[in-house]
C-alpha positions in Angstrom: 25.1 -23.5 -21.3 28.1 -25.7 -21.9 30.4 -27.1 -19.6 33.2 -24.4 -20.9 31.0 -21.8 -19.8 30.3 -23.3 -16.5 32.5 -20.7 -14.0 31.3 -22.7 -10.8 29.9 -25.6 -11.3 30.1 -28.8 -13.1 27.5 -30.5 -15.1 27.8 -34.2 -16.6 24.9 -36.9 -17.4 24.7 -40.9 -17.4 22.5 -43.5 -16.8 19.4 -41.4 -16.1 21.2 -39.2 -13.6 22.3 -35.4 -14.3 25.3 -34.1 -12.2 25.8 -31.0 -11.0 28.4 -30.4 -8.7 29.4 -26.7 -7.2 33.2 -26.2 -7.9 34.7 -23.2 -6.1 36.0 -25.5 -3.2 38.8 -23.0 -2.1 36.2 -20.5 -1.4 33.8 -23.4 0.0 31.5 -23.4 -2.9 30.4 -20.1 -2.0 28.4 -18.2 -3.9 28.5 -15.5 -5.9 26.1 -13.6 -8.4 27.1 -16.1 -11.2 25.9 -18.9 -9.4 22.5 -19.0 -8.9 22.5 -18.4 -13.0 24.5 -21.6 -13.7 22.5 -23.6 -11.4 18.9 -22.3 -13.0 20.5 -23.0 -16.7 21.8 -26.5 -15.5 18.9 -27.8 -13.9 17.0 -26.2 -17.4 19.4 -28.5 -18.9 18.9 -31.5 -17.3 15.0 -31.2 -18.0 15.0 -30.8 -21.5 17.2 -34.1 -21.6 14.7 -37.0 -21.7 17.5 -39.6 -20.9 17.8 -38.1 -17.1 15.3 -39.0 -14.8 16.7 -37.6 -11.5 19.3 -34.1 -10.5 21.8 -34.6 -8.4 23.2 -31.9 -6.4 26.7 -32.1 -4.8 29.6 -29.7 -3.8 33.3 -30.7 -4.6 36.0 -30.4 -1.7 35.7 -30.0 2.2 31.6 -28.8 2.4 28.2 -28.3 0.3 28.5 -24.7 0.2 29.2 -22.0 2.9 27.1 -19.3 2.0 27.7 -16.2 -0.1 30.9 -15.3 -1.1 31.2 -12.1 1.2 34.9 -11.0 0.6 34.0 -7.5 -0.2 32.9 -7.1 3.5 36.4 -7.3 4.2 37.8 -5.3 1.2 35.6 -3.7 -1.6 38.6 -3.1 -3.9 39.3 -7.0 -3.6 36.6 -7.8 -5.7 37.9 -9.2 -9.3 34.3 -8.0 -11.1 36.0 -9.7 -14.6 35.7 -12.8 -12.7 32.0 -12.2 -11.4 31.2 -12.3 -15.2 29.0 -8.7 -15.3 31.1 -6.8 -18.0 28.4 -7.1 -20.2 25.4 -6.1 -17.6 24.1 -3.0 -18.3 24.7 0.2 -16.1 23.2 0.2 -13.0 22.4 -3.2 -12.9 21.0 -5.0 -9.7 23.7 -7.8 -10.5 26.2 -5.5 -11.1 29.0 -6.3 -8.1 29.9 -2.3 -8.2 26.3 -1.4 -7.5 25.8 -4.0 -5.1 28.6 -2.9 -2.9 27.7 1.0 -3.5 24.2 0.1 -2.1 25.4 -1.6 0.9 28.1 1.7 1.9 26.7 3.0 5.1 27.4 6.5 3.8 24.7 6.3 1.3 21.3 6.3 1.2 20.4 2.2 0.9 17.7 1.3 -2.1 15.5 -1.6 -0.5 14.2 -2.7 -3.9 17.7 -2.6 -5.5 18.5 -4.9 -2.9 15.1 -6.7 -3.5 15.9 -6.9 -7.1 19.8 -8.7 -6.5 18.7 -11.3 -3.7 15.6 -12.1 -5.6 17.2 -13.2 -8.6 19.3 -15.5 -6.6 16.6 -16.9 -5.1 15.0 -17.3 -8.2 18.2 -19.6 -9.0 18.1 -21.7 -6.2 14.3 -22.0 -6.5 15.0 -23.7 -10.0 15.2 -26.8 -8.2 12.3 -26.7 -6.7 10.3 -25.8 -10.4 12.3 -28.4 -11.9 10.1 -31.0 -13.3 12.4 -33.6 -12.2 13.5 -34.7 -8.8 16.7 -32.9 -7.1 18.2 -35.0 -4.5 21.4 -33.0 -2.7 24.4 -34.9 -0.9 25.7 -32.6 1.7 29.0 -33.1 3.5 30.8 -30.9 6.0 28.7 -27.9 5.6 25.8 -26.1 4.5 25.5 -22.9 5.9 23.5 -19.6 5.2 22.9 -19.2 1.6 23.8 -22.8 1.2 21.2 -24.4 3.1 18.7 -21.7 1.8 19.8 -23.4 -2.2 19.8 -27.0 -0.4 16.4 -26.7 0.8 15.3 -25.6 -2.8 15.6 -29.4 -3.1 13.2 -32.3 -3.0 15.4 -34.2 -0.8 18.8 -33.9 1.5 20.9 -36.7 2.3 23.3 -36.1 4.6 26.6 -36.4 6.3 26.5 -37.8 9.9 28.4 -35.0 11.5 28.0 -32.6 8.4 26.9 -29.3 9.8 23.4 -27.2 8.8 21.7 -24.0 9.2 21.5 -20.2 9.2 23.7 -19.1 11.5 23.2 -15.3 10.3 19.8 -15.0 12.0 22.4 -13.4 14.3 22.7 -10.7 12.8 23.2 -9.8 8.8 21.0 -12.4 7.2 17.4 -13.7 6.6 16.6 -17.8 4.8 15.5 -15.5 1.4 14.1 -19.5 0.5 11.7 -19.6 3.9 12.0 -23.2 3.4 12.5 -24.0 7.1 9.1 -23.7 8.1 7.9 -26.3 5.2 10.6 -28.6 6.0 10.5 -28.8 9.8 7.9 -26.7 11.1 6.8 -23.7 13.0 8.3 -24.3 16.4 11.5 -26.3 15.3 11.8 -23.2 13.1 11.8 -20.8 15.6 14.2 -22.9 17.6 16.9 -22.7 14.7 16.3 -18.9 13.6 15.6 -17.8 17.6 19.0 -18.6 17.8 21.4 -19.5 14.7 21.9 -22.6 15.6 23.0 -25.1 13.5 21.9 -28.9 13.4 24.2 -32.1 12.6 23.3 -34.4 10.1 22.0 -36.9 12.0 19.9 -33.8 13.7 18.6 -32.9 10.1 17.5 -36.8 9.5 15.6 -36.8 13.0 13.8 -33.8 12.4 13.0 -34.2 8.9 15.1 -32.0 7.1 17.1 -34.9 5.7 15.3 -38.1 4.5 18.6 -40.3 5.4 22.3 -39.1 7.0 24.9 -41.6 7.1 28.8 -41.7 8.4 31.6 -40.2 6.0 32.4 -43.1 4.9 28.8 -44.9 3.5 27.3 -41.2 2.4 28.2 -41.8 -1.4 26.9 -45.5 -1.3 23.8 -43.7 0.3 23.6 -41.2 -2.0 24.3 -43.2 -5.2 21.3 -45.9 -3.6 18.4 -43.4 -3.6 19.2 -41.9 -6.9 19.5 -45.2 -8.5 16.4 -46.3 -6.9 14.6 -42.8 -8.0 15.9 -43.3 -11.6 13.8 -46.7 -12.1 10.9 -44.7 -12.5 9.8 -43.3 -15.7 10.0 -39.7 -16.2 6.1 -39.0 -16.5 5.8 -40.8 -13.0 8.2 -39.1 -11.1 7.3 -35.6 -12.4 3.4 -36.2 -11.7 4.8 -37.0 -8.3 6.5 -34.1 -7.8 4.2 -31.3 -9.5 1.5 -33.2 -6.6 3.4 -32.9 -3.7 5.1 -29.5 -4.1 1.3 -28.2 -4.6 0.9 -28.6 -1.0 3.8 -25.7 -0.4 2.5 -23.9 -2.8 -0.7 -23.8 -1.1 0.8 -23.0 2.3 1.5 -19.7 0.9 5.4 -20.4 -0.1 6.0 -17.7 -2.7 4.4 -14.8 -0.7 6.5 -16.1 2.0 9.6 -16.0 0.3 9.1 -12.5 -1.3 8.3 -11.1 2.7 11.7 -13.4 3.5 13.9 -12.0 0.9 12.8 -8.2 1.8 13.8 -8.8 5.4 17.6 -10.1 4.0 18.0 -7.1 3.0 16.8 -5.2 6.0 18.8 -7.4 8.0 22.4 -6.3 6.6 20.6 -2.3 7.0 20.3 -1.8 10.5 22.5 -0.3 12.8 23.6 -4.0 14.4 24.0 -4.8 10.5 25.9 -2.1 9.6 28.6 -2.6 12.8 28.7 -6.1 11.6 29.7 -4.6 8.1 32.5 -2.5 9.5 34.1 -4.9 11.9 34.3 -7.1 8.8 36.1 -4.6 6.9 38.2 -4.1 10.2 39.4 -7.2 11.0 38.3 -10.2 8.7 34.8 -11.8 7.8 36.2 -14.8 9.5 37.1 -13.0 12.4 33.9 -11.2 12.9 31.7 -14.3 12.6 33.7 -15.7 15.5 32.9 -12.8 17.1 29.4 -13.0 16.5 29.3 -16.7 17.9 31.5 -16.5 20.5 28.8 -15.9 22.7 27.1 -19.1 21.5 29.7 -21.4 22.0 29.4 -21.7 17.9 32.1 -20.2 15.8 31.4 -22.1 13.0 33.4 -24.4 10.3 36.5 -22.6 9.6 36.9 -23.6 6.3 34.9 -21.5 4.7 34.7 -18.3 3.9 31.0 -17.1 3.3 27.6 -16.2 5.0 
């Protein structure tokens, strides 16, 4: 895929490091069902190159990514579907945005597995970077938030913002980490702390519980950043990979994918119960914004409120 067909992201390569950066920063890098497509074609990209030794992952303007782009819970007819890219799906299509938001009216009769089919394709995206035969390493500033985190944590490693702002906040209600990372990242009962609750962690949070290998002030996360990948990118590119392919075999072994398929089932279930389908309305009623505030008030959490996503 060329950089001209790239809708929201941006893809560039030098001196043994690929670039790709998420570009809808009005939206906060949300995402939508294009996405997770361009990322899995970039990252393909990057490892058929044998000049690039190491991915980095970034999001352009005020955050990583917010989550998915969920403006039809305010207003179905909002939607621009020429922009989602689908014309050419065929009908009925899991990735279609008509049949997506058709499946999730609370008048009809909700298809799980149409559901399944949709969310697991995304995943599949985001998992890209975990398959990758080269390293991913993800600079995350401001925010990375539901969906986000659950592409983030597709990664091999985080480095992150001092006061940048992680986590799944839609445990709440309407959401479930289709990636399951958390519990391979941070463990069972730190897990349960995050997901019991939506909480989110700060960056220096995510670097003391080892979510993040470094976090560093605003200021010094680039130089950071820029350090470990240049450091990464000494080694040859039969190294790093036999590095990788050993390491992730211990996730694999911890049952991983059959976690991730129970995980993205229960996403769907999530935005199908009668708590997810009040969510839904009050959305449409006054604002997605709104109704997330509402969601966290009790919490003390409303959230960053310069995104728009889930």
């Amino acid at each position: 895929m060329s950089q001209r067909e790239l809708r929201t992201m941006t893809y560039a390569s030098q001196d043994k490091i690929a670039r790709i950066t998420l570009n809808r920063p009005k939206r906060g890098n949300s995402i939508t069902f294009e996405m997770p497509q361009e990322l899995a074609a970039c990252v393909e990209r990057a490892n058929l190159d044998p000049s690039v030794h190491v991915i980095a992952l970034s999001g352009n303007g005020k955050g990583f990514c917010g989550g998915y782009d969920l403006g039809h819970a305010e207003d179905p007819s909002q939607v621009d579907y020429a922009e989602e890219g689908r014309s050419q799906l065929p009908p009925g299509s899991p990735l279609d945005p008509k049949i997506v938001l058709e499946n999730h009216d609370s008048k009809r009769t909700w298809d799980p597995m149409l559901d399944y089919a949709m969310m697991s394709r995304n995943l599949r995206g985001f998992m890209s970077l975990f398959h990758s035969d080269k390293p991913v390493v993800v600079k995350i500033h401001g925010f990375c938030v539901g969906g986000g985190s659950d592409m983030a944590l597709c990664a091999d490693l985080l480095v992150v913002e001092d006061d940048a702002k992680i986590g799944y906040p839609p445990a709440r209600v309407w959401g479930c980490p289709t990636s399951a990372m958390w519990i391979h990242r941070i463990g069972v009962e730190r897990t349960k702390r995050l997901l019991f609750t939506g909480d989110c962690l700060s960056g220096k949070e995510a670097a003391e519980w080892g979510l993040a290998v470094e976090s560093a002030p605003a200021n010094q996360l680039d130089d950071r950043f820029e350090a470990l990948l240049t450091r990464i990118a000494r080694l040859p590119v039969n190294q790093l990979m036999m590095m990788k392919m050993l390491t992730n075999q211990a996730l694999l072994a911890q049952g991983l994918l059959q976690r991730q398929t129970l995980a993205t089932v229960f996403d769907g279930i999530t935005r199908h119960t009668a708590e997810g389908y009040a969510f839904s309305e009050r959305a449409r009623e006054v604002g997605f914004r709104q109704a997330v505030r509402e969601r966290d008030q009790a919490f003390g959490d409303a959230g960053p409120s310069t995104y728009k996503g889930g």
